[in-house]
C-alpha positions in Angstrom: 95.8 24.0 48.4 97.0 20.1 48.8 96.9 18.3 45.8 94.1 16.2 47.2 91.9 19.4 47.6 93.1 20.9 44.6 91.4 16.6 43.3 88.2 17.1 45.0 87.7 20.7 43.7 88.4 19.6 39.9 86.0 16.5 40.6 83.3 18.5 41.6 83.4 21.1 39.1 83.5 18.4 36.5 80.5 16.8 37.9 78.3 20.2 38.7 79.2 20.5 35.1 78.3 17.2 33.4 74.8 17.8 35.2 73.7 20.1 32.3 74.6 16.9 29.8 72.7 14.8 32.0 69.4 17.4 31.9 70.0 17.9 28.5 69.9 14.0 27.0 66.8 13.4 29.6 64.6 16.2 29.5 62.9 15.5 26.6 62.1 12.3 27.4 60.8 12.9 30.9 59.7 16.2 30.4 61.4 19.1 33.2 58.9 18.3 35.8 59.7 14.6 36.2 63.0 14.6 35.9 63.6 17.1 38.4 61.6 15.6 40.7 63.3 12.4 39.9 66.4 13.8 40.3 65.9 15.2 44.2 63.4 12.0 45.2 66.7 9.5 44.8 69.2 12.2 46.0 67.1 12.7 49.1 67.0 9.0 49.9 70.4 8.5 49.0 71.4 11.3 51.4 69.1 10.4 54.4 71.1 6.6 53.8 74.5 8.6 54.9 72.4 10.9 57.1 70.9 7.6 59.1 74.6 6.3 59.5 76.4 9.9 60.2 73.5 10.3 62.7 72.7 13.8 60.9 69.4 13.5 59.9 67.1 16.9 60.5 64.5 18.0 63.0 61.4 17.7 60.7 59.0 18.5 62.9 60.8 21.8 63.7 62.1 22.9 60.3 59.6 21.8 58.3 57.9 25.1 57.0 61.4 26.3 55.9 62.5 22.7 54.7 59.3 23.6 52.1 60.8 26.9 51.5 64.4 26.4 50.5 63.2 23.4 48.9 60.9 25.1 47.1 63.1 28.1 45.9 66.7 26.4 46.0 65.8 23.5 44.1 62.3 22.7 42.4 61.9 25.6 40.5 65.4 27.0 39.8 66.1 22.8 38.8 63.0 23.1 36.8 63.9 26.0 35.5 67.3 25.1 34.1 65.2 21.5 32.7 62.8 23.8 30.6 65.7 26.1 29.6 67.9 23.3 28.0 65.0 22.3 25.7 65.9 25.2 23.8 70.0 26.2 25.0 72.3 23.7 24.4 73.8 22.3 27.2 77.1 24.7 27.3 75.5 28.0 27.1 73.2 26.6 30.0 76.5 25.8 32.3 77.9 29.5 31.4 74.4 30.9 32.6 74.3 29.6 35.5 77.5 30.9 36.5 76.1 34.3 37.3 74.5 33.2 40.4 76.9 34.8 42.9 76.1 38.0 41.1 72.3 37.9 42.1 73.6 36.5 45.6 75.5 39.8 46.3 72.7 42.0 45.4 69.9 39.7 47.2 72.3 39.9 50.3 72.1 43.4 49.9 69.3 44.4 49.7 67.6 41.4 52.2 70.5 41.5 55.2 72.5 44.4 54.5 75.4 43.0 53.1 77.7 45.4 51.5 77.8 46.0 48.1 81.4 47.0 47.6 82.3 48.7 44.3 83.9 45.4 43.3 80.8 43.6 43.6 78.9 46.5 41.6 81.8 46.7 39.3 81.1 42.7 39.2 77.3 42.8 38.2 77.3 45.2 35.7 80.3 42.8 33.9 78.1 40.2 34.4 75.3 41.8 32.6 77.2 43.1 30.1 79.1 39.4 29.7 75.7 37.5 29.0 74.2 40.1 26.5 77.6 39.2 25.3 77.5 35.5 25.8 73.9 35.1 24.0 74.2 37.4 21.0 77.5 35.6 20.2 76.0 32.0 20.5 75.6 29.7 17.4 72.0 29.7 18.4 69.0 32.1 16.4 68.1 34.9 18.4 64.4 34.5 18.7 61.7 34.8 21.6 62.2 31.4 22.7 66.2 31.9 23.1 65.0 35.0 25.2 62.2 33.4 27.3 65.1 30.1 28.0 67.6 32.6 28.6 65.3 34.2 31.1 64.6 31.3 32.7 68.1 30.0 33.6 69.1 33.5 35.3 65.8 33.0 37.3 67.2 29.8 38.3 70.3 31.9 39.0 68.6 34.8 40.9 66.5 31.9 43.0 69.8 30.3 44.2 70.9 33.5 45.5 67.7 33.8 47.3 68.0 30.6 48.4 71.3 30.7 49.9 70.9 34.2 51.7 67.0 32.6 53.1 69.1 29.5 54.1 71.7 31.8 56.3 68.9 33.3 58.1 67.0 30.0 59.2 69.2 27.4 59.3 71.9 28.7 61.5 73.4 26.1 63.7 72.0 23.0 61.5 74.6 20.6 60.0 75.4 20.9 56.3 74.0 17.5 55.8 70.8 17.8 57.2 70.2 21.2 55.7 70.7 19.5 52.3 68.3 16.6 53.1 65.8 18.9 54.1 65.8 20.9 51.1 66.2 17.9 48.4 62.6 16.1 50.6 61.0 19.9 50.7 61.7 19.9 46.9 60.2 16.1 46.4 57.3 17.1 48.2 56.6 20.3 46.1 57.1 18.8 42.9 55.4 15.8 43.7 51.4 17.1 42.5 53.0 18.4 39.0 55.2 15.8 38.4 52.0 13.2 38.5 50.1 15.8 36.2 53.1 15.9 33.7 54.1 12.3 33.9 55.3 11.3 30.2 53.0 8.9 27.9 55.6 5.9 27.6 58.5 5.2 29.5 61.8 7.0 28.7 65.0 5.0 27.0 67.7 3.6 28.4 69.8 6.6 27.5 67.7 9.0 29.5 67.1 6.5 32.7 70.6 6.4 33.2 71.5 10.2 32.7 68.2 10.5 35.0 69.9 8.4 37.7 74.0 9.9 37.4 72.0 13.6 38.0 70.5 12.2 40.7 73.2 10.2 42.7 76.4 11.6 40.8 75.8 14.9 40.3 73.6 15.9 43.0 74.1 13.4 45.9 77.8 12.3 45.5 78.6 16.0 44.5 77.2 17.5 48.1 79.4 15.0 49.8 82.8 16.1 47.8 81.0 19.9 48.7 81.0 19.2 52.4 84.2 17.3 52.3 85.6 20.5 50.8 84.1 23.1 52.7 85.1 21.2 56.2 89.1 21.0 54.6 89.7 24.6 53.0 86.7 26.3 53.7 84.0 28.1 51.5 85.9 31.1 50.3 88.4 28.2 48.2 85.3 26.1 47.7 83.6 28.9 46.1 86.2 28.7 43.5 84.0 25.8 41.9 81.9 28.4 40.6 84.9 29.2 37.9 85.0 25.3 36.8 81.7 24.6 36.5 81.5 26.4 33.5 84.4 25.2 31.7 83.5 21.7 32.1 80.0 22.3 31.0 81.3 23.4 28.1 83.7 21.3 27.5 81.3 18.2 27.7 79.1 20.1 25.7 81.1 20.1 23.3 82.7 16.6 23.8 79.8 14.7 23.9 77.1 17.0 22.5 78.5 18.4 19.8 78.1 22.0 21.3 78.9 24.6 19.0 81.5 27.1 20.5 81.8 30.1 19.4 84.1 33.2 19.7 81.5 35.3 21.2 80.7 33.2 23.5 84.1 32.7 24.3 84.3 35.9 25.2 80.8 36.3 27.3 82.1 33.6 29.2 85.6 35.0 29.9 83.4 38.6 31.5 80.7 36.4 33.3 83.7 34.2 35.1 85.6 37.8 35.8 82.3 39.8 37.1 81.8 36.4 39.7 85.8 36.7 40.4 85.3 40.4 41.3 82.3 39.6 43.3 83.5 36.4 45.2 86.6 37.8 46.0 86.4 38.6 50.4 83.2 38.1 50.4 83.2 35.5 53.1 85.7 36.9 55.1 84.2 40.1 55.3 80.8 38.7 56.1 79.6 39.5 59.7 78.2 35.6 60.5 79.4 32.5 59.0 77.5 31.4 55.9 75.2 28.6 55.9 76.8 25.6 54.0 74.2 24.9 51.9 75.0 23.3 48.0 73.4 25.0 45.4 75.3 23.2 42.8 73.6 21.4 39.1 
């Protein structure tokens, strides 16, 4: 990979990453509804900006029903999801959780389109399970129901990307990654809109949460889908896919930078299985994949 790539991959691993800092100094000022729908409202417009100029913006009218969908299960409640869960999980163990989502992609695409499940990728999930029992028990945190019920929530966030993505690759075929992208960030905005005006917080958020509210929204979610495509046009999604391995790490390690994330050896360790259970399961998927996949960013 050129050293320019090899840039652009770093840069966007660091800034998927950095999202989970961003949710975490903001969510309890906004409360998760409002910020996520914050978060896709100024992405969508700021995306619709490039699509107006790139002459890439969607067929509305046409898509519009599965614009709702994958807006609704790539990106309002999985976002929403990971918002709640980092009211309890610090912001690192959130980034490591997340990471398992091509592990509930394989078996989704399994079971939904056939896809086969290899004994790599079987070998993969049950490391992956085994890695966040691993990862969770060996946190700094207390193991108590509302450790369970947040940890729950980000591997639903998880499982609803893979659903997502493999919904995306049967209805979007054909559709530029762009305007797949602004469809599912105004599907989202829509969807969130009702609950976000029922859970509107009593006084307006600081300064400090406005502006993590705002990188989420045009750093770590609009700029990051352009670096995405950028990537995925230059060395295609197998080696774009490896962003899944850095996302991680950086969330940890501004967790830990800016946070003051407690790491510990155990999870350490959890992560070092999750990372190796996705490795095992990313590894040919795409080239033995019968159609293309749908470029569609599922990124935090």
């Amino acid at each position: 990979m050129k050293p320019i790539y090899l840039g652009a991959l770093t840069l966007l691993g660091s800034i998927w990453g950095a999202s989970f800092i961003f949710i975490h100094v903001a969510v309890v000022s906004f409360g998760p509804i409002p910020l996520m729908w914050g978060r896709v409202a100024i992405a969508a417009v700021a995306l619709t900006m490039l699509g107006i100029m790139t002459k890439s913006i969607p067929n509305f009218r046409h898509y519009w029903r599965q614009f709702l969908i994958v807006g609704t299960i790539n990106a309002a409640i999985p976002f929403t999801l990971i918002a709640w869960s980092e009211l309890t999980l610090s912001a690192s163990l959130a980034s490591i959780l997340n990471s398992t989502t091509p592990l509930f992609t394989a078996m989704i695409a399994a079971v939904w389109i056939g896809e086969t499940l290899t004994w790599r990728k079987i070998l993969g999930v049950v490391l992956g399970i085994i890695g966040v029992a691993i990862l969770v028990g060996g946190s700094a945190l207390t193991l108590t129901g509302s450790l369970v019920w947040a940890t729950l929530a980000s591997l639903g966030a998880a499982a609803l990307y893979g659903v997502g993505t493999v919904y995306a690759s049967r209805n979007f075929i054909g559709l530029k990654p762009l305007e797949t992208s602004i469809g599912q960030l105004f599907g989202a905005t829509t969807v969130l809109l009702i609950p976000m005006l029922l859970t509107l917080p009593n006084e307006i958020p600081p300064m400090n949460a406005i502006g993590s509210l705002l990188a989420l929204a045009l750093v770590s979610t609009a700029f990051a889908y352009l670096l995405y495509f950028y990537l995925l046009m230059n060395v295609g999604p197998t080696r774009t896919a490896t962003v899944t391995f850095l996302v991680p790490v950086f969330g940890t390690f501004w967790g830990v930078l800016f946070l003051g994330d407690t790491l510990t050896a155990g999870m350490l360790v959890g992560m070092a299985i999750v990372l190796s259970s996705v490795g095992l399961v990313i590894s040919g998927r795409f080239t033995k994949s019968k159609r293309p996949p749908v470029k569609l960013a599922t990124g935090d």
